[in-house]
N, C-alpha and C positions, 0 to 999 in steps of 0.2 A: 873467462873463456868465451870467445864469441860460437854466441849461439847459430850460426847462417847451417854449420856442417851437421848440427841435430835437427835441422828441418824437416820434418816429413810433408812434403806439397808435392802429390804422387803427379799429379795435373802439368805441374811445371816441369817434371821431370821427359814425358814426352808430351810433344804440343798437339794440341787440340786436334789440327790438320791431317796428322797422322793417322792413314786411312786402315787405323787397328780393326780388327773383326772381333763384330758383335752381334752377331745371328744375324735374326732374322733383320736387322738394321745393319749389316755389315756395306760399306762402302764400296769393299773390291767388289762384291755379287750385287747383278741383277736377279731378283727374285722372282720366281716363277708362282703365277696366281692363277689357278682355272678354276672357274665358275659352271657348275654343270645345274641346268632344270630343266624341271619334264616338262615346261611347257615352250611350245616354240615361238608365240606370241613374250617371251619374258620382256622384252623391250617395253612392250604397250603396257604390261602388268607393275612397270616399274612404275613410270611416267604416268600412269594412274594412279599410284602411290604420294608419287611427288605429288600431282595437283591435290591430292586430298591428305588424306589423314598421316599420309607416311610412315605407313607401319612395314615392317619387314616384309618382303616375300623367302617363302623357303628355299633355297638351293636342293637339291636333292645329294649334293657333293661339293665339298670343296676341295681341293687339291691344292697343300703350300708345296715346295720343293720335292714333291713325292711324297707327301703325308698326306694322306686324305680322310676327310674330316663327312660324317653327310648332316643332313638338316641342320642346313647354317639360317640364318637370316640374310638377306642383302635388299640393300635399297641404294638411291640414288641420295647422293647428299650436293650442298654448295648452291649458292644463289645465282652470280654472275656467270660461272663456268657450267651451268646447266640449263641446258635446250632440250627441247622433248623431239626436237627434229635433228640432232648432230650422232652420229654414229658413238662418240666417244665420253661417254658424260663421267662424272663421276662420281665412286664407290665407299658405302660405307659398308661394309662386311661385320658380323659380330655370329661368334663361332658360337657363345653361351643363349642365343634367342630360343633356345628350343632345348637343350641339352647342356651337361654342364661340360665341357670341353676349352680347351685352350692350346696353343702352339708357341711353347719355349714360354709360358704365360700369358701371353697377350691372347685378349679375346677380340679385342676393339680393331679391326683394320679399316684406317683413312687412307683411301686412294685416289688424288687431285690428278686432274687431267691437262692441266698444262696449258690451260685452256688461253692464256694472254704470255705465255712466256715465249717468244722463240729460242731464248738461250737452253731452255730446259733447266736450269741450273738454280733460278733465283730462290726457291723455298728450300731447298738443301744447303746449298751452299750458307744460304742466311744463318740458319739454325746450327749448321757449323759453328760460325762465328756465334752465335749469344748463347750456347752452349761452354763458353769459356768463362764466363762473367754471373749467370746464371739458371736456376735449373730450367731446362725447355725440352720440346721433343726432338728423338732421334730421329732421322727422314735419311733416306734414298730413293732407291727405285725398284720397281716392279714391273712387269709384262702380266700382261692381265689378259686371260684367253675367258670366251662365252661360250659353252656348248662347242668347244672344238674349234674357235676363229678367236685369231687374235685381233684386238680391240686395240690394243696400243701398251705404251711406254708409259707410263705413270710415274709419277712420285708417292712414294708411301711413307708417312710421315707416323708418325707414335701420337694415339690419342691421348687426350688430357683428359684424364678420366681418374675416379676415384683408387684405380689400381696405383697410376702417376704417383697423386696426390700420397697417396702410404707410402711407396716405394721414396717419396724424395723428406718428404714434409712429417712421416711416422704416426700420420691418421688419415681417416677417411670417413667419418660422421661427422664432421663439424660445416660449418655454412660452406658452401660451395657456389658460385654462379658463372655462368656462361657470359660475360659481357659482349652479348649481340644481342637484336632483335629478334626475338623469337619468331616474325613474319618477316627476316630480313630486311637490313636497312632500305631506307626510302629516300631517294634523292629531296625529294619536294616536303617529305615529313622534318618531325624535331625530336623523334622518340629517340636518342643516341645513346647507349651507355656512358655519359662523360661524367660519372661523378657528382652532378647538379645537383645540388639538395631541393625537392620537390614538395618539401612536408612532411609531416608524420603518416601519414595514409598509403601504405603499401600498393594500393592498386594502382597509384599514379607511376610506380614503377614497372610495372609488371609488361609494356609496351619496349621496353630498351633492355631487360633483363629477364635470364634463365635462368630460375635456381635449378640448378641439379643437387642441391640436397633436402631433407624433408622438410628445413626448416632455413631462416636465416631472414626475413626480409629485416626484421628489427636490425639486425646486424649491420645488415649493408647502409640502412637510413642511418643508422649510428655515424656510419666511416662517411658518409655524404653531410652530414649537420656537422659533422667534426671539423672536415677540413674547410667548412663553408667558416664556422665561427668558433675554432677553438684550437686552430693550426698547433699550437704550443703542445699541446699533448696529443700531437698525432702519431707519435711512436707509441704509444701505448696500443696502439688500433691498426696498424700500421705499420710492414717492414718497412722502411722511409727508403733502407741501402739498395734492395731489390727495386723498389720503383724507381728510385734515381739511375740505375743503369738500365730496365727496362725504356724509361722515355731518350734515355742518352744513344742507345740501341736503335731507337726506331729512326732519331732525328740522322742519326749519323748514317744512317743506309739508306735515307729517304725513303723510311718504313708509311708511305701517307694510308694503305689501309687498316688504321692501327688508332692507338688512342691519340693521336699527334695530329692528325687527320679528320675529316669534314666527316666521315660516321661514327669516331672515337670508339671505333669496336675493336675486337675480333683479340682480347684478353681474357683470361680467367682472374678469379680471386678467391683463395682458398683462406678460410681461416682458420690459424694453427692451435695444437694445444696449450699456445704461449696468448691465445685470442688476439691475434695482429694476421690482418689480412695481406696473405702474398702474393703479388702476381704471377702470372705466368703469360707469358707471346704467343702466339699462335698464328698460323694461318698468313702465310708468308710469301704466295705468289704474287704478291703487287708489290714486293717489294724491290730495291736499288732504282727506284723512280717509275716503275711502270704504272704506276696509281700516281694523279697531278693535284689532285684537288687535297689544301690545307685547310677548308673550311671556309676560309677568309679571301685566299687567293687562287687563281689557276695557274700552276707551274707548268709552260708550256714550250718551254723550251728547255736542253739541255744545262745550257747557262745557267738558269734560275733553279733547275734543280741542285746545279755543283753551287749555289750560292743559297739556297734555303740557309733561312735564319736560325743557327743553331738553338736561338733562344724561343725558339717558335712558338707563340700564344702564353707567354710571359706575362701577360698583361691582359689576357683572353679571361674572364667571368665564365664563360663557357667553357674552361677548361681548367677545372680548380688543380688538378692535381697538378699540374705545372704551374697554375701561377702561384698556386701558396706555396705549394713547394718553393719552387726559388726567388721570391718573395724572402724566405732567411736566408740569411746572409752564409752561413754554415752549409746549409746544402746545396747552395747555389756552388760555392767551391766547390761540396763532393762530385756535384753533377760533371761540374765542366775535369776537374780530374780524371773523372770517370770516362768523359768523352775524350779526351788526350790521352789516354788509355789504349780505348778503340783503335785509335786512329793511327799510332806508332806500333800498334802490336799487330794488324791488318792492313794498313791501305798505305802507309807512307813506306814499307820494304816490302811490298808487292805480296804480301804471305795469298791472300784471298784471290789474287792473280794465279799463282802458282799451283793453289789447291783449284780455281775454277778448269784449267786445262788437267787436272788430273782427274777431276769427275768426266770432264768432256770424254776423253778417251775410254772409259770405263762403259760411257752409255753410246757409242758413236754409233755405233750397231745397229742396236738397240732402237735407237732414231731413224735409223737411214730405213729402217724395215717396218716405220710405224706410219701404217698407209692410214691410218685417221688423222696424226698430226694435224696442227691449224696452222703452220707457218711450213715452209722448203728447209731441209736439209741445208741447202746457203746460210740459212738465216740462222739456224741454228752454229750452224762454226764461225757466224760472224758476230753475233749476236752479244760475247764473252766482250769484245772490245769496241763493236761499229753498231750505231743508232740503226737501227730497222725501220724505214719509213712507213707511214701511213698509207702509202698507193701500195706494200709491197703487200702479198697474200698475210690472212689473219685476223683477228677479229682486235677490234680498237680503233678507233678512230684520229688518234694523236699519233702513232708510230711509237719505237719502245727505244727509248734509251740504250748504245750499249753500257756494260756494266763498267768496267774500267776508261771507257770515258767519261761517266759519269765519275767514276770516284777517284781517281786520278786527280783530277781538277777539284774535287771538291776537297780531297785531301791539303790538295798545297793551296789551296783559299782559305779553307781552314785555320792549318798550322801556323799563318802569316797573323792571323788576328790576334791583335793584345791579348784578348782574354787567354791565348793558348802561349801567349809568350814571354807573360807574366813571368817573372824569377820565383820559381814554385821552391819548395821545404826540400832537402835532402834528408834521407833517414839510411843509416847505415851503422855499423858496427855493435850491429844488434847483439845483445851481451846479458847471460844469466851469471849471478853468483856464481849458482850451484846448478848444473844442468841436470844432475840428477838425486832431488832434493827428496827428504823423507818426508811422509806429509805429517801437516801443522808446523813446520818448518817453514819462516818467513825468510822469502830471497827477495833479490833485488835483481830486475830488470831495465838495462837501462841500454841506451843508444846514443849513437852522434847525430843529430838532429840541428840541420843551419838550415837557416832566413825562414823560421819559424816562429810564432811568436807566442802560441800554446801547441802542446799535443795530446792526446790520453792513449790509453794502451784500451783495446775493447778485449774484455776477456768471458770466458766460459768455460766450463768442466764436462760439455756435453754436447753431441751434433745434435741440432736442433732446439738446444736450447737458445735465448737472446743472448746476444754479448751484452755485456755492461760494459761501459763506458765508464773509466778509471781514469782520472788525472795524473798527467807526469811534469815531474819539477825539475827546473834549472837553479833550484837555489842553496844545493848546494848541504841540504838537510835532508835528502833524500840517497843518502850513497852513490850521487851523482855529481862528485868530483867538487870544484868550485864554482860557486855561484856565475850565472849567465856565461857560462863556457862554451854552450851548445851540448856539452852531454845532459840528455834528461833522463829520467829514474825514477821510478813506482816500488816500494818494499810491499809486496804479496804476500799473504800467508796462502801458503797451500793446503788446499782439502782433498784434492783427490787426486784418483791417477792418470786420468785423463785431464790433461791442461790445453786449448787453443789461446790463441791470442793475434793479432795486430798493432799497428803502428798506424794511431793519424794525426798528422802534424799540419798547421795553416800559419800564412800571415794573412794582412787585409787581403790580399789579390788572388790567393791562389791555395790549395790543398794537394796534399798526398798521401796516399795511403803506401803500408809496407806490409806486405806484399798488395802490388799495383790494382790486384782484383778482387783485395777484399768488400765487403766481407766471404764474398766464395770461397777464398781461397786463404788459410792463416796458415800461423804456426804452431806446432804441434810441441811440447812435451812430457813425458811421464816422468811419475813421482814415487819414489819407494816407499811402501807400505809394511806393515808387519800383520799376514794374516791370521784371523781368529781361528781356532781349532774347529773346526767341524764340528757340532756337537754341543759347545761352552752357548754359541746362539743360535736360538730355537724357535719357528713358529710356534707358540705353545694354543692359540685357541681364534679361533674363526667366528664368525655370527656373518649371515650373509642375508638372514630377513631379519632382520630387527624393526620391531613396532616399540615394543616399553619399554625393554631390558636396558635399558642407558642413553643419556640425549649427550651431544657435543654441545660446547660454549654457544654454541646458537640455538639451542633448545629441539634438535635434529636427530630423530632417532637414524641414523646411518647404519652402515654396515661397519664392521672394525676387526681389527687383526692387531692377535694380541701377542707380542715378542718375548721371552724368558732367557735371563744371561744365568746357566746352570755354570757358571767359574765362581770363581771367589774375589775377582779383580774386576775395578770397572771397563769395558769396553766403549773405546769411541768408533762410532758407527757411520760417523758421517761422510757420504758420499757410499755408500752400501744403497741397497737398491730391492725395492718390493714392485713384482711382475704377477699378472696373470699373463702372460705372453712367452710362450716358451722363444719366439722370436725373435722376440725384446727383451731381453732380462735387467735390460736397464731404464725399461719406463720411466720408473719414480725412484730419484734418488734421498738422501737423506740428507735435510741442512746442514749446515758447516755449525759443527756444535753440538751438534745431535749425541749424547751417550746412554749408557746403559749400565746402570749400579749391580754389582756384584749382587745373584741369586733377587734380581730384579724384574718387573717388569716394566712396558713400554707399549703403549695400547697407540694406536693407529686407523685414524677415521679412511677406510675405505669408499669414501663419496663424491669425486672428483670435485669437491668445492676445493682448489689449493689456492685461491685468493684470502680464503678464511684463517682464520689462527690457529696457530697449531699445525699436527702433522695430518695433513690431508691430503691423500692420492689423486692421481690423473686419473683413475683406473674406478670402476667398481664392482662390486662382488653380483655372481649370479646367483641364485640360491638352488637352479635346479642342475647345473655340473659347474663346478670350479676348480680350477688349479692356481696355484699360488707358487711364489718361486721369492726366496730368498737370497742376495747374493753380493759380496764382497763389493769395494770399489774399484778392485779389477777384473769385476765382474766374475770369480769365485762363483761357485754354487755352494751353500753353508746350507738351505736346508728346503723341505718343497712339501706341502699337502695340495689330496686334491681329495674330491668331494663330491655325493650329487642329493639331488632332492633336500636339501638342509629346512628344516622347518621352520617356524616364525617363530623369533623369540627361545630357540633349542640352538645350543652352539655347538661345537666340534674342537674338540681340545686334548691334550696327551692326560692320558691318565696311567701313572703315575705322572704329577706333574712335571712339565721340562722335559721326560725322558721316556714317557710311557708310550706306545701307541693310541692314535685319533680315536674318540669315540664318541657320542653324541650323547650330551650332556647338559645339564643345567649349567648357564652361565653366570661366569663368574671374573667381569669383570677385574682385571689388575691384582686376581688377591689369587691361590693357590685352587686350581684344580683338583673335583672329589666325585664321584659319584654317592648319589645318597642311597641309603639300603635300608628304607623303611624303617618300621618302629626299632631299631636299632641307631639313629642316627636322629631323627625328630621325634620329637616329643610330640603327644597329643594332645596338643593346645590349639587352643579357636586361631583359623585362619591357615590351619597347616592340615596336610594330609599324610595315612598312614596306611599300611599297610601289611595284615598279618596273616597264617604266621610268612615268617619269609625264613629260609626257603620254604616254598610251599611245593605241594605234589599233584593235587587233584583241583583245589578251589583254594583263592586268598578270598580276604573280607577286608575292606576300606573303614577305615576312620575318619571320616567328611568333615572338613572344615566346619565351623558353626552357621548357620542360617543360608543352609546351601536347601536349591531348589531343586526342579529336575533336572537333570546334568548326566552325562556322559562321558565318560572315561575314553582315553585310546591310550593301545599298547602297541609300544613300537622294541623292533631289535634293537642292535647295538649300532647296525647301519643307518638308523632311521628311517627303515620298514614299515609302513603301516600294517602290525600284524590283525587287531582286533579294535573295534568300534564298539562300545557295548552302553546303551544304557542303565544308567543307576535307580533299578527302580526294589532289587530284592537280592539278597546277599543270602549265602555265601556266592562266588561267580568264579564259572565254572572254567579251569584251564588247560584241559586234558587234551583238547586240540592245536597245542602249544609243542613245538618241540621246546627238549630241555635248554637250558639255559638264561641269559643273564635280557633282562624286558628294564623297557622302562613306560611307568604310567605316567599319563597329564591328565587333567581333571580339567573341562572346558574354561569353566566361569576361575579357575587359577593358571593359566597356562605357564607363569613361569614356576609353579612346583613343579617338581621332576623325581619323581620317585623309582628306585631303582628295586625291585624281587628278581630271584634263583628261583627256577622252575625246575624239580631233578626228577 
């Protein structure tokens, strides 16, 4: 049955361009921004911020669309677009500086002033486009009023920021860096973010790079000595699919202030829970030529921009991530795919023409009434298709490109070159066995696939996990027809119910992917499953400060979470899923294999080492509140504790075992949950402790291990209470200040005895 009618590719279904509404980034609205502070000098209070430490000043209100917000932060941000002498600079806003507040989520607002555009168009619009292909910020525009006077027409643009980062990537503690200058780049300097491996000594990066997280230099030296001498494994470090369309992105819109470009800035890189650093674009008003300088050369004229060398700094030392990149021969196809992509999906059927006149109209107003602007209302309606010279009003010294003259031309210079007109791979009549296959059930995926000479299928069971990269055969042993047919074919087993996948196919000259934009964009489908009963699997027992009570294969006392199958049948568990995230129930899934023996257990290292052996989480435990969430591979809920103040070495576990309620207990790794109940359950033998009589009414008396010193007892409830601290210096001890019921003692110098007495 061909697969194309069970696609889910929500993206493809309407296109990018389509100006849908999305708040406070919604395309049809200009947004309404007022800035209210008590002081009337705020201008000078800014620009005194700029030239020095650049810390917030306070707002005393802010105003989104009639929401008003007070004690914001606002300062002036932007290097080349800020003057301390222009009416119009621009705004970094951040609603959480002082309070904890947000509007529709977002705290972070970037507001760019447009300061070299006359079309007003190019940082939206741009992001429009790289938006299709990769995750980037949402942008429009905004009116931006100060203490009652309107300042101007802006662009507001989505910051990249750790909110981003979770909302696209599913974390936000891991390395993060700003690639720009932190004193802004320097024409006459060489401090650039370009990726250069500089050595092992972090401080010689610290001049080109922002970490915005607490930690990472090692990181990023790692991803700079990699691609310097060890290209071959730079997917391990490395999304290679997102930088290949990020560089293909910049070159093809003549993105020069960008990593392509003579400061190789104004990127992020975030490293994911998969440890491969992703990029992200940013910062996009120089972009469709209005920035000339490539490092190497000055593109100074339109011509030379419509003919910039797609392969630009191929060959550049200074620019490793392109040249080793396409330096292989494999990525060097995916890129230039990537960029015949761009180029027929945007510039060669006007799509990026059609949406610029539809922003035009949206802001024409908006323009015509923004008496800061730096270029004539002319400029701006002509701007979309006619070069704006260098004599006309504006800041710049070379004149600006219009946009579809530039790309217009650069499209049909383009498309004309061999390398785009290479006889590239067809991939079509993409075809599952069983489209809707029960899982551990192996199907077969195969397709027609001509003037290819290998392909693999890239697949995953999860967004944001890596695709793997699977080989597919024409020979004919693969339930893909007879040999060198051009049908190829992968036999899958399936784990789970979420299944993505792709199609890339090459010969010498050229690649293709299926669907055109992956990896962004796959195919989707689900797998029938048979759910476990409620019930049959159970968190049965927690430890979340572990010191001695058990080490993992690496000799690691972690935290661990312990599972009980209360059926009488084995259950397979794999692709089920253990969360502290009620917003994520699918953190951590479960290997393909994974089961669980009838009336078994299945112990689970809580440590996020999952490079280690065995089952080990992304996730780790807190020991002073945690929730835990247990849940199917269709994402089911089967079962949830949650917990606070858990003690070192005292676990949390059902008693009666599998089925009783949590209670805080001596653990017991992998074997049956028990409460012990003093000298009715141990014996008074050297190394153990006792306690009598139990139940007791007024005073118990201990039985102290042999060669115990002075020591101290604590009793806690059942919650794990600290009820009572008491030294061991004279018995009987006294419990009358106890309400009745169920204690448990530890003894300092044995912390994992756990003794249980009745107080009645």
């Amino acid at each position: 049955m061909n697969k194309n009618k069970f696609l889910i590719l929500a993206v493809c279904i309407l296109s990018i361009f389509k100006l849908t509404a999305e708040g406070f980034y919604d395309l049809n609205t200009i947004q309404t921004i007022k800035i209210t502070f008590a002081q009337s000098n705020w201008d000078a209070l800014l620009d005194a911020e700029k030239a020095g430490d650049e810390n917030y000043i306070m707002a005393t209100s802010l105003d989104i669309n009639g929401v008003v917000y007070d004690s914001v932060g606002v300062k002036y941000k932007g290097n080349s677009t800020y003057k301390s002498n222009q009416v119009k600079n621009p705004f970094h806003i951040e609603l959480d500086t002082y309070k904890e507040q947000d509007y529709e989520g977002y705290t972070d607002i970037k507001l760019s002033n447009v300061a070299n555009d006359p079309s007003f168009l190019r940082e939206v619009l741009s992001y429009q486009i790289i938006r299709q292909y990769m995750e980037a910020p949402l942008s429009n525009y905004a009116n931006v009023y100060v203490n009652g006077t309107l300042i101007g027409l802006y662009s507001n643009s989505e910051a990249v920021s750790k909110k981003f980062v979770k909302s696209h990537f599913g974390s936000k503690t891991n390395t993060f860096v700003k690639c720009n200058p932190p004193d802004g780049a320097d024409p006459n300097g060489s401090d650039y973010p370009n990726l250069v491996y500089l050595g092992v000594d972090s401080t010689d990066y610290y001049d080109a790079y922002e970490l915005e997280s607490d930690a990472g230099w090692k990181e990023l030296i790692n991803l700079c000595d990699t691609l310097k001498n060890n290209v071959a494994s730079i997917e391990s470090i490395l999304d290679v699919n997102r930088a290949l369309w990020m560089l293909a992105l910049d070159n093809a819109i003549v993105n020069l202030d960008s990593y392509i470009g003579a400061f190789s800035q104004n990127y992020y890189l975030y490293r994911d829970d998969n440890k491969r650093f992703i990029p992200v674009i940013w910062d996009l008003n120089e972009s469709f030529g209005r920035f000339s300088s490539t490092g190497s050369t000055e593109l100074s004229t339109t011509s030379s921009k419509q003919k910039m060398d797609y392969l630009l700094h191929s060959s550049d030392a200074d620019y490793p991530l392109i040249q080793k990149l396409l330096s292989i021969p494999r990525y060097k196809r995916m890129y230039l795919a990537n960029y015949k992509t761009i180029l027929l999906e945007n510039f060669d059927n006007n799509t990026y023409y059609n949406t610029g006149l539809t922003l035009q109209n949206v802001i024409k107003d908006a323009v015509n009434n923004d008496k800061n602007k730096f270029f004539t209302y002319s400029n701006f309606i002509s701007n979309l298709t006619t070069d704006v010279s260098a004599s006309q009003p504006g800041p710049g010294s070379s004149g600006t490109v219009g946009i579809t003259s530039l790309m217009n031309g650069r499209s049909s210079y383009l498309l004309a070159l061999s390398d785009f007109t290479n006889t590239e791979p067809t991939i079509s009549d993409i075809t599952l066995s069983d489209d809707s296959p029960i899982i551990n059930e192996t199907i077969t995926i195969s397709a027609s696939i001509q003037n290819a000479t290998t392909a693999y299928l890239g697949f995953r069971t999860a967004t944001n996990q890596i695709f793997t990269q699977l080989p597919m055969f024409d020979d004919g042993a693969h339930n893909d027809g007879a040999a060198n047919d051009g049908i190829f074919g992968i036999n899958l087993q399936i784990g789970n119910v979420i299944n993505q996948y792709y199609i890339y196919a090459e010969n010498d000259n050229a690649g293709m992917f299926s669907p055109r934009r992956a990896e962004f964009e796959y195919y989707t489908f689900n797998a029938n499953y048979t759910s476990t009963t409620v019930g049959d699997l159970v968190i049965n027992e927690v430890m979340a400060s572990n010191s001695a009570t058990v080490v993992d294969q690496n000799g690691e006392a972690d935290d661990w979470i312990e599972l009980y199958n209360n059926s009488a049948s084995q259950i397979n568990i794999e692709g089920y899923h253990l969360s502290d995230d009620l917003s994520d129930l699918s953190m951590w899934s479960f290997p393909t294999g994974t089961t669980i023996q009838p009336n078994g257990y299945l112990t689970i290292w809580a440590d996020k080492d999952v490079d280690q052996v065995g089952l080990h989480t992304n996730f780790k435990l807190s020991a002073t509140s945690e929730r835990i969430f247990l849940s199917d591979a269709a994402g089911v809920a089967l079962d949830e504790v949650s917990f606070e103040n858990q003690l070192t070495d005292i676990s949390y576990g059902r008693i009666p075992n599998g089925t009783g309620n949590f209670q805080t207990t001596s653990p017991s790794f992998g074997s049956e949950n028990q409460l012990y109940t003093g000298i009715n359950d141990i014996a008074s033998t050297a190394g153990q402790l006792s306690i009598y009589p139990n139940p007791a009414i007024d005073n118990i008396n201990l039985i102290l291990p042999n060669n115990t010193e002075s020591q101290y007892i604590e009793i806690f409830n059942t919650l794990g209470v600290l009820m009572k601290k008491i030294t061991v210096t004279e018995q009987p001890i006294s419990i009358t200040d106890l309400p009745n019921g169920m204690y448990l003692v530890r003894l300092n110098n044995y912390p994992q005895q756990i003794v249980k007495f009745i107080k009645q």
